[in-house]
Backbone atoms as SQL, in Angstrom:
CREATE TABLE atoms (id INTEGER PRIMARY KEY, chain TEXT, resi INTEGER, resn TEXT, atom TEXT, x REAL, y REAL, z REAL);
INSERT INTO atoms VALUES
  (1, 'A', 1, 'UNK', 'N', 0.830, -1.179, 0.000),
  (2, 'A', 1, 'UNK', 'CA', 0.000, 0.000, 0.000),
  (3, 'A', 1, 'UNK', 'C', 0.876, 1.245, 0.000),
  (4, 'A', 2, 'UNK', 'N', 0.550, 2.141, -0.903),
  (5, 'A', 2, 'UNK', 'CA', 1.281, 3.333, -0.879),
  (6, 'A', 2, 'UNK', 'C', 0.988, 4.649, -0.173),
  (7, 'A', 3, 'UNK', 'N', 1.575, 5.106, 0.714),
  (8, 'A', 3, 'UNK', 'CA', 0.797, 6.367, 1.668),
  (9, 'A', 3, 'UNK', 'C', 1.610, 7.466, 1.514),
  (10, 'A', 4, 'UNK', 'N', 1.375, 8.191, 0.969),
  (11, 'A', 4, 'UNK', 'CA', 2.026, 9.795, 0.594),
  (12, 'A', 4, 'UNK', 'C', 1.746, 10.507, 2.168),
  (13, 'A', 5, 'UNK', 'N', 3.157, 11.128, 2.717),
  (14, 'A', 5, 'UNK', 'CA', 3.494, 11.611, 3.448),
  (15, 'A', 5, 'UNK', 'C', 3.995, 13.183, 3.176),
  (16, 'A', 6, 'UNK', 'N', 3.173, 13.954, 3.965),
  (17, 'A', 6, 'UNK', 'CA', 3.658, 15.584, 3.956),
  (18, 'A', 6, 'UNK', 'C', 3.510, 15.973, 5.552),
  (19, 'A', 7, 'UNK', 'N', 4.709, 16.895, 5.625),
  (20, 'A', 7, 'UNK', 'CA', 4.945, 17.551, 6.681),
  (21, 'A', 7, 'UNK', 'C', 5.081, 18.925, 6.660),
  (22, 'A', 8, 'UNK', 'N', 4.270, 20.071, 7.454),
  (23, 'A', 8, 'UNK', 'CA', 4.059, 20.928, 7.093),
  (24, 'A', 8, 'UNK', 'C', 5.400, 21.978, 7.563),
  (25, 'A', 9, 'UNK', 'N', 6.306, 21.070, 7.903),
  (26, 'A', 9, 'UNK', 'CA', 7.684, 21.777, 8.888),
  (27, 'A', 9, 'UNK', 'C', 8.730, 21.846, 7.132),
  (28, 'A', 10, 'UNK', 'N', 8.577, 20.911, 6.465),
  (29, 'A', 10, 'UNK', 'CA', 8.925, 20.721, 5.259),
  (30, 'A', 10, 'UNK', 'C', 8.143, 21.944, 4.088),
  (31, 'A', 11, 'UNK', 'N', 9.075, 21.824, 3.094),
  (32, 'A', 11, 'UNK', 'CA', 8.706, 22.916, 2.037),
  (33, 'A', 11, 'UNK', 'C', 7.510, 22.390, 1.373),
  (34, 'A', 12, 'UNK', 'N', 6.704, 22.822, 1.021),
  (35, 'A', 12, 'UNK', 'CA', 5.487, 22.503, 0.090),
  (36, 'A', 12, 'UNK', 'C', 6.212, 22.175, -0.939),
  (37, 'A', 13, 'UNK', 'N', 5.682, 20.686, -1.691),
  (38, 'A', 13, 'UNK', 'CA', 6.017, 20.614, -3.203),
  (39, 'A', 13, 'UNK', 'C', 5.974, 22.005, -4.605),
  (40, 'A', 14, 'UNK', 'N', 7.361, 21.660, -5.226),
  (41, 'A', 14, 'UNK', 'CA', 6.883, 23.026, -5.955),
  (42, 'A', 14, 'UNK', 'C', 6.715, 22.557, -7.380),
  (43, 'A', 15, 'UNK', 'N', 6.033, 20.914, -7.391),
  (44, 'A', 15, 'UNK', 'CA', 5.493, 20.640, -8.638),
  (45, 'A', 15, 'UNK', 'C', 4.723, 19.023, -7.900),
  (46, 'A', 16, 'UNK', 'N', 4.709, 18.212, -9.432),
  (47, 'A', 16, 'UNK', 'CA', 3.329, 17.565, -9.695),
  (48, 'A', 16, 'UNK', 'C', 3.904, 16.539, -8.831),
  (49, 'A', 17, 'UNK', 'N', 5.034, 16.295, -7.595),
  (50, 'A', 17, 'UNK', 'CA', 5.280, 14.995, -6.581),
  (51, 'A', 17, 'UNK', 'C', 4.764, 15.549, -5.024),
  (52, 'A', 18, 'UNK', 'N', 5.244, 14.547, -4.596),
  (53, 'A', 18, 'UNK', 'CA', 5.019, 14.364, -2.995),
  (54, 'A', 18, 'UNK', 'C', 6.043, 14.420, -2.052),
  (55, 'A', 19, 'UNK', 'N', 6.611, 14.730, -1.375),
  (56, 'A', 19, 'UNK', 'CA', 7.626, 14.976, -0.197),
  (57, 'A', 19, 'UNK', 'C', 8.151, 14.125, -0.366),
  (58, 'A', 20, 'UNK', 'N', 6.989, 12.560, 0.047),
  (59, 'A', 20, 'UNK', 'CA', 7.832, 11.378, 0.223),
  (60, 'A', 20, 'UNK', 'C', 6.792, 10.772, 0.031),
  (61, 'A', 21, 'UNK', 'N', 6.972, 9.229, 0.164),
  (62, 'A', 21, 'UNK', 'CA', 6.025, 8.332, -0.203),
  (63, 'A', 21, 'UNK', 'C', 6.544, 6.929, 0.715),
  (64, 'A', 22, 'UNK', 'N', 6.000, 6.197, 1.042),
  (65, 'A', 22, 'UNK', 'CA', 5.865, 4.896, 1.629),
  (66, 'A', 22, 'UNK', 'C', 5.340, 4.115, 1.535),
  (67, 'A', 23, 'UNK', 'N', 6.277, 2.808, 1.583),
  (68, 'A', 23, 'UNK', 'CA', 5.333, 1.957, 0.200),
  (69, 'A', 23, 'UNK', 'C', 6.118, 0.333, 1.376),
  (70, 'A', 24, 'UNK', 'N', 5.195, 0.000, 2.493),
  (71, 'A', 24, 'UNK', 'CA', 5.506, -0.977, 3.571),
  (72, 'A', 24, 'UNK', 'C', 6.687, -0.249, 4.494),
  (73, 'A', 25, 'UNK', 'N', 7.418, -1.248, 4.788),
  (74, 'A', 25, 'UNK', 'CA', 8.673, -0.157, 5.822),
  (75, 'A', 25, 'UNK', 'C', 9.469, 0.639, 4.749),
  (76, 'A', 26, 'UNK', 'N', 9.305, 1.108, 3.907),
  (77, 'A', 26, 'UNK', 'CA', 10.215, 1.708, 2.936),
  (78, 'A', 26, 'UNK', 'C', 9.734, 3.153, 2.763),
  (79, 'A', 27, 'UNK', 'N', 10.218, 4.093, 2.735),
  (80, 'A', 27, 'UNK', 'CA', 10.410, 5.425, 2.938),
  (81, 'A', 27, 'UNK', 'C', 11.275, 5.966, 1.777),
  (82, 'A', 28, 'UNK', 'N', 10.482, 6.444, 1.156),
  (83, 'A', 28, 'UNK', 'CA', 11.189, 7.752, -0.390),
  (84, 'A', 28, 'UNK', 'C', 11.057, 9.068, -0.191),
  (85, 'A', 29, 'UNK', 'N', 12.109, 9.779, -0.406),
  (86, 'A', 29, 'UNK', 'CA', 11.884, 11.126, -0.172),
  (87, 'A', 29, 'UNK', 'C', 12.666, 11.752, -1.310),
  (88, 'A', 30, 'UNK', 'N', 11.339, 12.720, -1.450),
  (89, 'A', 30, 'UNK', 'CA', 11.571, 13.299, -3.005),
  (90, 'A', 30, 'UNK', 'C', 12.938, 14.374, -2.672),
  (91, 'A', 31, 'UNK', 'N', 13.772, 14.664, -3.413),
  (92, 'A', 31, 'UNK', 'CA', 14.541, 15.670, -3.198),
  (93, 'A', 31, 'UNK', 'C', 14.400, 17.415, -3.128),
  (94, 'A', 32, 'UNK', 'N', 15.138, 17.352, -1.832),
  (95, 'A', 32, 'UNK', 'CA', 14.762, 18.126, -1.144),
  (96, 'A', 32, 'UNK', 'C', 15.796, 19.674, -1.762),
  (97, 'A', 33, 'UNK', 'N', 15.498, 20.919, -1.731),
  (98, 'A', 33, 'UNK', 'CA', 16.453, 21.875, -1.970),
  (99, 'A', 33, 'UNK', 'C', 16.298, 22.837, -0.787),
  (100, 'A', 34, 'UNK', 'N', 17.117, 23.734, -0.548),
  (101, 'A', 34, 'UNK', 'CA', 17.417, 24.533, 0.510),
  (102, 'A', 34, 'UNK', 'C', 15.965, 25.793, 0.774),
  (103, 'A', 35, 'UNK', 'N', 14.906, 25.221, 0.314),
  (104, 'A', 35, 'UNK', 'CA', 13.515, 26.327, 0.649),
  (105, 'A', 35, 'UNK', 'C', 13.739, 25.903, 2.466),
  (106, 'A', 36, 'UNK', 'N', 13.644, 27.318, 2.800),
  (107, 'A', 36, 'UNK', 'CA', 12.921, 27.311, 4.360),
  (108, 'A', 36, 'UNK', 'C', 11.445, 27.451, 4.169),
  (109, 'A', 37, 'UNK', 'N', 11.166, 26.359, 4.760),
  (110, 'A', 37, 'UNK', 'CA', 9.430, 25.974, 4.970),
  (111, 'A', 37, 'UNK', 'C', 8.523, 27.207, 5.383),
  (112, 'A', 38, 'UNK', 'N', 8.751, 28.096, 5.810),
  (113, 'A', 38, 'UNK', 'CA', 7.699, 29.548, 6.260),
  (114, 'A', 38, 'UNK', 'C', 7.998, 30.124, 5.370),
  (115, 'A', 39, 'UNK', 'N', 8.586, 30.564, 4.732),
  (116, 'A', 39, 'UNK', 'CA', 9.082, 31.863, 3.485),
  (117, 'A', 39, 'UNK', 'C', 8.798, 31.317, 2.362),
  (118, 'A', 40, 'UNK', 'N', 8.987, 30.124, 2.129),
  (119, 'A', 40, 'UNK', 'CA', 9.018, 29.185, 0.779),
  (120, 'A', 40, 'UNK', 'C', 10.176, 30.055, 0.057),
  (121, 'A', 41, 'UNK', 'N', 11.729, 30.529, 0.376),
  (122, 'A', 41, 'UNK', 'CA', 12.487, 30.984, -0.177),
  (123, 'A', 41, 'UNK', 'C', 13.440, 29.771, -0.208),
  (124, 'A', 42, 'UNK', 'N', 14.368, 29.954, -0.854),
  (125, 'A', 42, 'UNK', 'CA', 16.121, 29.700, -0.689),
  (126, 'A', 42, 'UNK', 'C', 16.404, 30.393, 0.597),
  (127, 'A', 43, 'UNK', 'N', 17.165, 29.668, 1.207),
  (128, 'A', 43, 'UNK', 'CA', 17.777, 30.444, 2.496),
  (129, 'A', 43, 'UNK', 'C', 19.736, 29.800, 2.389),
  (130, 'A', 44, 'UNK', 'N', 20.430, 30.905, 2.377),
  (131, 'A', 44, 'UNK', 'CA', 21.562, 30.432, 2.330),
  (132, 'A', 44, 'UNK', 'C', 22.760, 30.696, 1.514),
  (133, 'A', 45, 'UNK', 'N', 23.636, 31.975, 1.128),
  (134, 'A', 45, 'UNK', 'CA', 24.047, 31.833, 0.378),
  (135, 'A', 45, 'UNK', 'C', 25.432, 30.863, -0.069),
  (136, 'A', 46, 'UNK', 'N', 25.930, 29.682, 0.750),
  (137, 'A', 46, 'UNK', 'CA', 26.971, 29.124, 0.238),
  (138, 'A', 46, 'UNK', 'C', 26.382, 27.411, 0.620),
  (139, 'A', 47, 'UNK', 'N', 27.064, 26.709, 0.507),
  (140, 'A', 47, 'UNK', 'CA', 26.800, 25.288, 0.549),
  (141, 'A', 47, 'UNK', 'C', 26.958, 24.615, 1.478),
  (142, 'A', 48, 'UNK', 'N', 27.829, 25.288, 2.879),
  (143, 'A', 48, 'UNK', 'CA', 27.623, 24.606, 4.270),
  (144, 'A', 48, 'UNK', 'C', 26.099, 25.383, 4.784),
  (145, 'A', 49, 'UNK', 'N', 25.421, 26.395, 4.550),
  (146, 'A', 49, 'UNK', 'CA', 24.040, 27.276, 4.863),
  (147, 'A', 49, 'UNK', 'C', 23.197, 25.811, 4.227),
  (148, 'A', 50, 'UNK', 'N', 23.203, 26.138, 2.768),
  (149, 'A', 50, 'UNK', 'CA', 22.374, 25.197, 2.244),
  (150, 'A', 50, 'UNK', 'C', 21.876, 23.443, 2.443),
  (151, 'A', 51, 'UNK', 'N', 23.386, 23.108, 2.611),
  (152, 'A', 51, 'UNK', 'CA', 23.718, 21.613, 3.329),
  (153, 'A', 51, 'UNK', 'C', 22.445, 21.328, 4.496),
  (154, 'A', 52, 'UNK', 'N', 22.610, 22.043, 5.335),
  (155, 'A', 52, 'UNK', 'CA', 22.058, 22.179, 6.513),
  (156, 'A', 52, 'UNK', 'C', 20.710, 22.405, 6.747),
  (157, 'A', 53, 'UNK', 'N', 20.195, 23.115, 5.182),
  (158, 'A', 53, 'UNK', 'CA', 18.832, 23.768, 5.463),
  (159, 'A', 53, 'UNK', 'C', 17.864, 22.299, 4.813),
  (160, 'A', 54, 'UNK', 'N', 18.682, 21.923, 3.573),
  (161, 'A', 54, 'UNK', 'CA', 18.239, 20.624, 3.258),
  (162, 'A', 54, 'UNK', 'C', 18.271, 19.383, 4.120),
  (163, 'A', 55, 'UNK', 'N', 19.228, 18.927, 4.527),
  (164, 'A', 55, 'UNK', 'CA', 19.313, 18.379, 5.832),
  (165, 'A', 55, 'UNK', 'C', 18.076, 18.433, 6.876),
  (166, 'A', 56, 'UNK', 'N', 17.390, 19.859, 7.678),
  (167, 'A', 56, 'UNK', 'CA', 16.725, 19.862, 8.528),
  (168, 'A', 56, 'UNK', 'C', 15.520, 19.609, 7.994),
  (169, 'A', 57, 'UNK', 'N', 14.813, 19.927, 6.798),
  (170, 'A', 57, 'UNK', 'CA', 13.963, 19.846, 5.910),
  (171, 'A', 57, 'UNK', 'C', 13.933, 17.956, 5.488),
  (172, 'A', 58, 'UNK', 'N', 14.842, 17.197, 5.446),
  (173, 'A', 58, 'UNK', 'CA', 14.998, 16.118, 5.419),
  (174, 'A', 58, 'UNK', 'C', 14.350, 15.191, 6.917),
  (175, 'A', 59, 'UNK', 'N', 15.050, 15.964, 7.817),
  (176, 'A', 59, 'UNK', 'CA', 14.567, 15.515, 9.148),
  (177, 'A', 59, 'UNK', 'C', 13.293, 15.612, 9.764),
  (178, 'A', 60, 'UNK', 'N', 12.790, 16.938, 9.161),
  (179, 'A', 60, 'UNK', 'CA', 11.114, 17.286, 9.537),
  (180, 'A', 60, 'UNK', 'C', 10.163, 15.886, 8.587),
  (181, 'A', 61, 'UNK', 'N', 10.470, 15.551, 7.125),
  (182, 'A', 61, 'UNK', 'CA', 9.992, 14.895, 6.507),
  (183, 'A', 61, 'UNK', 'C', 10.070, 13.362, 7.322),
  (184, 'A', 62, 'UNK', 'N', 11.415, 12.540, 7.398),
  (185, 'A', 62, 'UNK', 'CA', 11.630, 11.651, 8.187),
  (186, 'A', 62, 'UNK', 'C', 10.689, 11.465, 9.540),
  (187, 'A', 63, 'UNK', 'N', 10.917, 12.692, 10.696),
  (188, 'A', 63, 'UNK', 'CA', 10.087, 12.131, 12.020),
  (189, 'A', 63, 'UNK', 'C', 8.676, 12.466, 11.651),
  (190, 'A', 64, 'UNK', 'N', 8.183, 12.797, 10.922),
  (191, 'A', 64, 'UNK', 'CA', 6.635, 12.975, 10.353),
  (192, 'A', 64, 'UNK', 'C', 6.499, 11.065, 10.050),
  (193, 'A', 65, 'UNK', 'N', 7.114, 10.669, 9.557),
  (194, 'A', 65, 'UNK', 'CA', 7.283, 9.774, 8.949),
  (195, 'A', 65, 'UNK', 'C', 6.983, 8.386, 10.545),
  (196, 'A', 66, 'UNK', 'N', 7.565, 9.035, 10.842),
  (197, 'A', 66, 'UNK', 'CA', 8.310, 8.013, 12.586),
  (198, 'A', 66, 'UNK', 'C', 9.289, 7.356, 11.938),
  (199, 'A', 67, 'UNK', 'N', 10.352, 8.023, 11.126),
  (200, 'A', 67, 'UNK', 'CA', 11.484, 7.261, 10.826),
  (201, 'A', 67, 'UNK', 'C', 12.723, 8.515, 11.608),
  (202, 'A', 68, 'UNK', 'N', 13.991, 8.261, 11.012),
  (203, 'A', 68, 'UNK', 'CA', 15.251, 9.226, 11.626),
  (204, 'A', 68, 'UNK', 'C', 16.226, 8.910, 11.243),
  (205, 'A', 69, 'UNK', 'N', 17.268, 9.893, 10.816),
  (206, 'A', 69, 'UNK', 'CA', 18.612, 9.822, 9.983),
  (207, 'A', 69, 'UNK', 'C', 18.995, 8.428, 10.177),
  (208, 'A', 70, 'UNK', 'N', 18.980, 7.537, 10.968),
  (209, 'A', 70, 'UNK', 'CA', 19.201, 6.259, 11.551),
  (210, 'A', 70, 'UNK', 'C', 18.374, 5.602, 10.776),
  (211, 'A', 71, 'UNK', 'N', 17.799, 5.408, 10.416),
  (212, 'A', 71, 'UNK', 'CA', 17.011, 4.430, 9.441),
  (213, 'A', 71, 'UNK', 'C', 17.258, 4.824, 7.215),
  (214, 'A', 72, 'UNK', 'N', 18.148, 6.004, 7.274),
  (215, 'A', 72, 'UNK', 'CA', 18.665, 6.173, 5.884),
  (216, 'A', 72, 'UNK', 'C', 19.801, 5.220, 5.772),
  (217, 'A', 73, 'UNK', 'N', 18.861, 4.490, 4.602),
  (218, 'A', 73, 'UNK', 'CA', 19.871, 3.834, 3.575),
  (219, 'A', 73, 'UNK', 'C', 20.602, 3.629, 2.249),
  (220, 'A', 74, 'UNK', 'N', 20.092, 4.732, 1.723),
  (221, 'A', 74, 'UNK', 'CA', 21.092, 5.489, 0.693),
  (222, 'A', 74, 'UNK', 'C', 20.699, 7.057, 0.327),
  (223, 'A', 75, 'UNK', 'N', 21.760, 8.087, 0.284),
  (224, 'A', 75, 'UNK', 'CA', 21.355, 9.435, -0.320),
  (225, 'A', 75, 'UNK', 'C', 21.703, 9.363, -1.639),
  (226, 'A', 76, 'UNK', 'N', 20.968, 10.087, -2.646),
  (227, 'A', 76, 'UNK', 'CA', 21.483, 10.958, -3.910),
  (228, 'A', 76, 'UNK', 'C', 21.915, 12.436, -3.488),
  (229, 'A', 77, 'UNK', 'N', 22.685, 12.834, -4.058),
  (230, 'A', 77, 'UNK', 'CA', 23.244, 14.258, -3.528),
  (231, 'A', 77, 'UNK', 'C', 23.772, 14.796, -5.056),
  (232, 'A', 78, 'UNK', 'N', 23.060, 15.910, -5.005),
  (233, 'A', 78, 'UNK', 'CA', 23.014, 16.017, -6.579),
  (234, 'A', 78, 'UNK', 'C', 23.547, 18.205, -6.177),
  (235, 'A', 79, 'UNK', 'N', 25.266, 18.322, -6.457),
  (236, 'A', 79, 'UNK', 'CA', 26.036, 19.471, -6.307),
  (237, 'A', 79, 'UNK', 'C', 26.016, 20.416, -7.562),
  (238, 'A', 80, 'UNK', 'N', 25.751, 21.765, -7.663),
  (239, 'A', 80, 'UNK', 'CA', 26.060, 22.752, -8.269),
  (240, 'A', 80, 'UNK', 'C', 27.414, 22.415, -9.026),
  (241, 'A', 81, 'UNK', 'N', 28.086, 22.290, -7.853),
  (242, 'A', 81, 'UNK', 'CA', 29.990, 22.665, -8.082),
  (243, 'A', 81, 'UNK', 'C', 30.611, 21.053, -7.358),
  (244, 'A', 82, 'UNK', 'N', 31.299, 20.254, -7.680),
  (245, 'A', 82, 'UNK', 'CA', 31.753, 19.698, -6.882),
  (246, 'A', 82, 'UNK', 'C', 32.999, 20.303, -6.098),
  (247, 'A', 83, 'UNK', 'N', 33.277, 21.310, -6.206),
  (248, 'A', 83, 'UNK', 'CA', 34.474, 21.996, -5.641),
  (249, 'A', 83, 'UNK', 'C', 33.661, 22.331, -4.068),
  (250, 'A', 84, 'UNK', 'N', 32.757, 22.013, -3.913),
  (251, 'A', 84, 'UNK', 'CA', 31.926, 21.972, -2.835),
  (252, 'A', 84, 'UNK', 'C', 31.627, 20.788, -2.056),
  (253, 'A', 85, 'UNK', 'N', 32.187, 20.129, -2.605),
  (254, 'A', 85, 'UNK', 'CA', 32.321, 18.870, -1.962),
  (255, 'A', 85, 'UNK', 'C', 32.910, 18.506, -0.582),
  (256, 'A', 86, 'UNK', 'N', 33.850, 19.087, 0.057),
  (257, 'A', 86, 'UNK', 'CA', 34.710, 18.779, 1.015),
  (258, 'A', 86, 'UNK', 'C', 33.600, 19.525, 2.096),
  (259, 'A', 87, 'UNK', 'N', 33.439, 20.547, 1.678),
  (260, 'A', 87, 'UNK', 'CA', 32.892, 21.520, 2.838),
  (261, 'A', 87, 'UNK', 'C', 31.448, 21.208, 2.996),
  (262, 'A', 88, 'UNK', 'N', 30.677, 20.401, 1.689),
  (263, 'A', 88, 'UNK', 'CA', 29.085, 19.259, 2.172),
  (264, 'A', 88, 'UNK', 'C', 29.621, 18.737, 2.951),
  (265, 'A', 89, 'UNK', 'N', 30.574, 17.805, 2.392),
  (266, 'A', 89, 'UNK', 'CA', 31.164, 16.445, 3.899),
  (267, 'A', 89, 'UNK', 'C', 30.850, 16.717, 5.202),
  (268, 'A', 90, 'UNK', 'N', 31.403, 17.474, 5.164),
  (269, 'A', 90, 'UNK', 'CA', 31.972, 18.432, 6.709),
  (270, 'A', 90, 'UNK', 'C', 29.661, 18.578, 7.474),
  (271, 'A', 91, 'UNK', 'N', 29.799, 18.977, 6.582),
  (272, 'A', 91, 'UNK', 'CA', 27.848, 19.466, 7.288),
  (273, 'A', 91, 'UNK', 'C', 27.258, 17.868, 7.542),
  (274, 'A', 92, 'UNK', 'N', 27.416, 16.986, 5.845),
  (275, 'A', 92, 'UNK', 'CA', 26.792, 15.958, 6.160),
  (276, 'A', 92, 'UNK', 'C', 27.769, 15.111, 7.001),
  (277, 'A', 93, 'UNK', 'N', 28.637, 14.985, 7.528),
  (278, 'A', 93, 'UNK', 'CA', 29.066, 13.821, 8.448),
  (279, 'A', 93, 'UNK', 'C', 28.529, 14.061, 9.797),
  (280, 'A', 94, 'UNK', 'N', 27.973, 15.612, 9.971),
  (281, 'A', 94, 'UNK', 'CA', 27.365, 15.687, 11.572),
  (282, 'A', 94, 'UNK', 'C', 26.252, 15.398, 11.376),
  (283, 'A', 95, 'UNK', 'N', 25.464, 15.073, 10.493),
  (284, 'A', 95, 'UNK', 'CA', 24.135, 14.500, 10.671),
  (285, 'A', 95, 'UNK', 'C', 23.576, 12.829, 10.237),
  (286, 'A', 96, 'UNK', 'N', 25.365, 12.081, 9.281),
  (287, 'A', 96, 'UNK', 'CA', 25.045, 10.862, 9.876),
  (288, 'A', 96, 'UNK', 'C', 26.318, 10.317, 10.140),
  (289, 'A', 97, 'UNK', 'N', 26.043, 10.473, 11.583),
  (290, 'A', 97, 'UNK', 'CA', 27.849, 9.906, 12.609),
  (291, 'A', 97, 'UNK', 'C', 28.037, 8.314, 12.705),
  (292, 'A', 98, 'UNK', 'N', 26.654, 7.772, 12.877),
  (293, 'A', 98, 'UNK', 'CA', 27.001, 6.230, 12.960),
  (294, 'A', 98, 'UNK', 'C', 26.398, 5.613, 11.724),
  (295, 'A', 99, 'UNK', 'N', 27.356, 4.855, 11.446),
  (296, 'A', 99, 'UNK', 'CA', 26.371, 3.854, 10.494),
  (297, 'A', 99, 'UNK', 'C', 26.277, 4.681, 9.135),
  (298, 'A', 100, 'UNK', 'N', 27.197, 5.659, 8.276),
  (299, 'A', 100, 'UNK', 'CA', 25.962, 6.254, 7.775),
  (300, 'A', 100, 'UNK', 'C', 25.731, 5.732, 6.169),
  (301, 'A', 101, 'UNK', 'N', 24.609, 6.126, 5.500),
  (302, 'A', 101, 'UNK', 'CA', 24.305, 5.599, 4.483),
  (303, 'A', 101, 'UNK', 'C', 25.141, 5.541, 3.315),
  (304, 'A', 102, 'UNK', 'N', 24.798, 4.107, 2.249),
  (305, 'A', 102, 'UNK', 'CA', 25.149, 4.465, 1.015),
  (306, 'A', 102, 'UNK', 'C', 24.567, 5.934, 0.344),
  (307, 'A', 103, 'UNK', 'N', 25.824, 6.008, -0.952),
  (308, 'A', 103, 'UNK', 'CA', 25.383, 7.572, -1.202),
  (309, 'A', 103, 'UNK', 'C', 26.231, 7.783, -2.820),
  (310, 'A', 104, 'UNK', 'N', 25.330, 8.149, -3.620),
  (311, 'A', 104, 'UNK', 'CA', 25.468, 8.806, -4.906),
  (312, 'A', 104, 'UNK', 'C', 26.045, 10.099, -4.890),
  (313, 'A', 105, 'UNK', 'N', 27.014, 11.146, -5.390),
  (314, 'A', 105, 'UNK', 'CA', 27.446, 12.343, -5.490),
  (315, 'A', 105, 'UNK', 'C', 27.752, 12.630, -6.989),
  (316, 'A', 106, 'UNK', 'N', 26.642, 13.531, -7.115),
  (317, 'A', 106, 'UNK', 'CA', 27.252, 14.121, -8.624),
  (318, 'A', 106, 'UNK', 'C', 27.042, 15.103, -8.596),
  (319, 'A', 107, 'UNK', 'N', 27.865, 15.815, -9.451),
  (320, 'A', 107, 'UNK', 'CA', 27.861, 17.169, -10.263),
  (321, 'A', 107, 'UNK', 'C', 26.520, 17.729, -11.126),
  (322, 'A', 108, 'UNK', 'N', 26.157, 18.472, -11.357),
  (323, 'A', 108, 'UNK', 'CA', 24.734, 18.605, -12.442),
  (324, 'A', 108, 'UNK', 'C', 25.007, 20.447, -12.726),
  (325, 'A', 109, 'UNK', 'N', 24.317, 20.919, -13.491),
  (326, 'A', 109, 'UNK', 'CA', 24.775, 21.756, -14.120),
  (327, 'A', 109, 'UNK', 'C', 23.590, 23.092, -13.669),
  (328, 'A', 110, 'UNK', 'N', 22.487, 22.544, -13.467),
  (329, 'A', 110, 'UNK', 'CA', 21.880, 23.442, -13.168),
  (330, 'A', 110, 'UNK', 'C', 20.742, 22.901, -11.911),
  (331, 'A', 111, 'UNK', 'N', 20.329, 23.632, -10.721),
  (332, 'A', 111, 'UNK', 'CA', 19.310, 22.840, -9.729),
  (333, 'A', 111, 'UNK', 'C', 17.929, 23.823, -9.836),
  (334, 'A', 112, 'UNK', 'N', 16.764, 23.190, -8.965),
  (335, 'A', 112, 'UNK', 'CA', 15.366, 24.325, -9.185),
  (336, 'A', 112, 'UNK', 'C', 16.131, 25.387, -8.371),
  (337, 'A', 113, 'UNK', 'N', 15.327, 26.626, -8.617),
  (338, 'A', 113, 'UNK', 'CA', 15.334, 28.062, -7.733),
  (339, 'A', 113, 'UNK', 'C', 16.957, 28.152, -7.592),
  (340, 'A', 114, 'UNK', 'N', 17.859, 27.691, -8.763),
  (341, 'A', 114, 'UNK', 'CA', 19.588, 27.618, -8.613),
  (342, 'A', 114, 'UNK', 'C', 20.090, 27.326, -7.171),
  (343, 'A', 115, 'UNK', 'N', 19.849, 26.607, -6.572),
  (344, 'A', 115, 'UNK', 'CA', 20.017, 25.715, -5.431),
  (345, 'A', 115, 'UNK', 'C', 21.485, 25.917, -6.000),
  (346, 'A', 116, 'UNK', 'N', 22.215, 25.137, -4.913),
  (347, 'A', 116, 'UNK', 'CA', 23.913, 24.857, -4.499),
  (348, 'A', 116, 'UNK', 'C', 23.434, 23.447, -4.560),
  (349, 'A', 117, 'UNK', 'N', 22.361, 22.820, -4.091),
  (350, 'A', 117, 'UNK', 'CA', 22.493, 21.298, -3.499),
  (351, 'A', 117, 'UNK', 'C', 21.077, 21.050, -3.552),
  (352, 'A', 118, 'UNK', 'N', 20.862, 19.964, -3.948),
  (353, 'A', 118, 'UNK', 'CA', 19.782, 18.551, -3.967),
  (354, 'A', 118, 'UNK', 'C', 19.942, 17.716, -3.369),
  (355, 'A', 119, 'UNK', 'N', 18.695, 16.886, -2.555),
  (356, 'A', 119, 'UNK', 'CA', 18.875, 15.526, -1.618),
  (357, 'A', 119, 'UNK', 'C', 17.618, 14.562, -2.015),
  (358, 'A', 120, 'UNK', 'N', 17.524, 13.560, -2.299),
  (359, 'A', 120, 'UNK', 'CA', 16.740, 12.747, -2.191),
  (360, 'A', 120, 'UNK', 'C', 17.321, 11.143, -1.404),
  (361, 'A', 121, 'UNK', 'N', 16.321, 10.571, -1.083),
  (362, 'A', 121, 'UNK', 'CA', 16.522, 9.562, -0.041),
  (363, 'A', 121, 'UNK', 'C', 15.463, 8.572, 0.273),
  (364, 'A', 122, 'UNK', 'N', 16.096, 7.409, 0.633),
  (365, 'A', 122, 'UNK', 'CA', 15.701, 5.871, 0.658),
  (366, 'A', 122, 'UNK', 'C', 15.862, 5.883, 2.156),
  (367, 'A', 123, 'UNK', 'N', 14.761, 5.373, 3.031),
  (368, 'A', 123, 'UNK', 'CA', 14.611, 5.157, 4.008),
  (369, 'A', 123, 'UNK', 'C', 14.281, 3.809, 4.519),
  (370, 'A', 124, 'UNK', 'N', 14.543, 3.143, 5.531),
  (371, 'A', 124, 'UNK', 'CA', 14.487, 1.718, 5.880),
  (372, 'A', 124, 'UNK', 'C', 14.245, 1.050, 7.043),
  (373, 'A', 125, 'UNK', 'N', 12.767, 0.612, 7.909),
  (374, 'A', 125, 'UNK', 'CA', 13.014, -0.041, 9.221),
  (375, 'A', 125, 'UNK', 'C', 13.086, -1.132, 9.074),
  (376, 'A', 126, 'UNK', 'N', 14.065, -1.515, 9.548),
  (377, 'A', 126, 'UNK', 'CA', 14.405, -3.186, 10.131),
  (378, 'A', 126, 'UNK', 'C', 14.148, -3.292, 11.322);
């Protein structure tokens, strides 16, 4: 059974998907970009700001969910610049310290609302 999940701490979709979706213990989450959820703006101008804003926006979606960074089992991470790469690390290793997930990193040329950074994510209870 498939149950579309929205959290109102999370950005409103800004097209025709869903936050996330759940489909048995399995948890999808559409990718996320650096909108702060009250403004519906970009918040952030460099890529440790942005890292972070996607990130918390990730986490509001997740415990809506009753899941938590602890139950991600793979990210896509989809960078402006990879010359930005070292200094994501740095944001994402404080938000998964143990255990943390498989993970895709690419480069792309252009993101919505020119984002720095994209996240989407596979979630998992065992």
């Amino acid at each position: 059974m498939k149950e579309v999940i929205y959290s109102e701490k999370a950005p409103k979709p800004i097209g025709p998907y869903s936050q996330a979706v759940k489909v048995g213990d399995t948890l999808y989450i559409s990718g996320q970009i650096p909108i702060d959820p009250k403004t519906n703006e970009i918040v952030g101008k460099n890529i440790e700001e942005q890292t972070t804003r996607v990130l918390e926006n990730i986490k509001s979606v997740l415990e809506k969910s009753g899941y938590t960074l602890n139950d991600v089992v793979m990210t896509f991470v989809f960078l402006k610049d990879m010359k930005d790469f070292s200094k994501f690390n740095d944001i994402y290793s404080k938000y998964f310290t143990e255990k943390p997930p498989a993970r895709v990193t690419v480069e792309v040329s252009r993101l919505p609302r020119d984002a720095l950074i994209e996240i989407a994510l596979i979630a998992q209870k065992t």
